[in-house]
N, C-alpha and C positions, 0 to 999 in steps of 0.2 A: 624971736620965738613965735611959734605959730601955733593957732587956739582954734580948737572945733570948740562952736560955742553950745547951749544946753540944747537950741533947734534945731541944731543942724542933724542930719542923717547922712552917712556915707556908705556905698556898698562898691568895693574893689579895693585895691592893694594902693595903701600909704606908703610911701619911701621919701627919702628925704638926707641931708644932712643939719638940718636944723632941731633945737629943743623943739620939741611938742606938749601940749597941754590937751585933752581930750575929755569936754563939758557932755559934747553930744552924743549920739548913737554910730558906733563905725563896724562893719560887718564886711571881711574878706582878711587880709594880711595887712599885717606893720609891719617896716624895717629900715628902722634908726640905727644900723649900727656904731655911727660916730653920738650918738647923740643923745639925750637926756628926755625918756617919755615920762609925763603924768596922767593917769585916769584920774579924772578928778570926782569929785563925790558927787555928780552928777554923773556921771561918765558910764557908759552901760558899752565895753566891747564886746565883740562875739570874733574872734579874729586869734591868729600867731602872732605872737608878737616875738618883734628880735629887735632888741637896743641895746645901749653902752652899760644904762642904766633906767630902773624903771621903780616908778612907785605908785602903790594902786591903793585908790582911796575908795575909787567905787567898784562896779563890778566887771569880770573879766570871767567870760568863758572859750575855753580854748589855751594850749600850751603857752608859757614866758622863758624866755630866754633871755636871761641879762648878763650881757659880757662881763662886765666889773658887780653890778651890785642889785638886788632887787628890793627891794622895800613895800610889804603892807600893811598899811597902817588898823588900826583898830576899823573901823568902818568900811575894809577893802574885802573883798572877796571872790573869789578865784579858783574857779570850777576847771580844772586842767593840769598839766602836769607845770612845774616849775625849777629851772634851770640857773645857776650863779654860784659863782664862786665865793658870795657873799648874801647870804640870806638873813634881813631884820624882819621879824612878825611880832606885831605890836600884840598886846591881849586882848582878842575879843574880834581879830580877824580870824576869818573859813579860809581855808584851804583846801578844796576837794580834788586830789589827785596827787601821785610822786613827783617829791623831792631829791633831785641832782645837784649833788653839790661839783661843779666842774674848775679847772683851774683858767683863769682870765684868758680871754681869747680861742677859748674851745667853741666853737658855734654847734657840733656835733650833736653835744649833749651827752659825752662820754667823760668820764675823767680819763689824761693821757700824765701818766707815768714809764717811769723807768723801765716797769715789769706788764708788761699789759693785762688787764683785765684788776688791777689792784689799784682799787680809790685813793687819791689823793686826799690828806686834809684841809679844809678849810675851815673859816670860821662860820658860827653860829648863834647868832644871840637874839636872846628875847626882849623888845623893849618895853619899857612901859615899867 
């Protein structure tokens, strides 16, 4: 697993197939799409993110795309649009911008059905 720690600063495009953990400041693009991202409650992105799965405990400005699943937790915050087939929003997380709910493996950001232009369903639940 690899960790931007609270000092660090990064500005251009992360890629990778390893877990990620991100304490520090990162500013350009992420794309884990095998793999498993956390903003952690230090974590301040300003970036796209595109992974398998992601969970945001700190802050995130800029569109999420989680293939399988997104996760934010109560202290997460997240100023851009947000993409998965599986969205947890714990009480007492922001969300500023649309919610797509897409079926696994759509990176588009569309839902793709039988009938085009008609949403598929997925799940949604509130934790906490």
């Amino acid at each position: 697993m690899a960790n931007i720690g609270k000092s660090i600063s990064i500005r251009g495009d992360l890629t990778g197939n390893e877990d990620m953990v991100i304490e520090g400041h990162v500013e350009g693009k992420v794309d884990l799409p095998n793999s498993q991202l956390t903003i952690g409650a230090d974590g301040h992105v300003k970036a796209e993110i595109h992974a398998k799965g992601i969970v945001i405990i700190g802050h995130v400005i800029g569109n999420v795309v989680g293939l399988e699943r997104v996760e934010i937790q109560a202290t997460g915050r997240v100023e851009g649009d947000v993409a998965a087939p599986k969205l947890v929003v714990a009480e007492g997380a922001q969300i500023n911008g649309a919610i797509q709910m897409t079926q696994k493996g759509n990176r588009t950001g569309t839902a793709s059905s039988e009938t085009p232009g008609v949403p598929t369903t997925a799940e949604v639940r509130k934790a906490g």
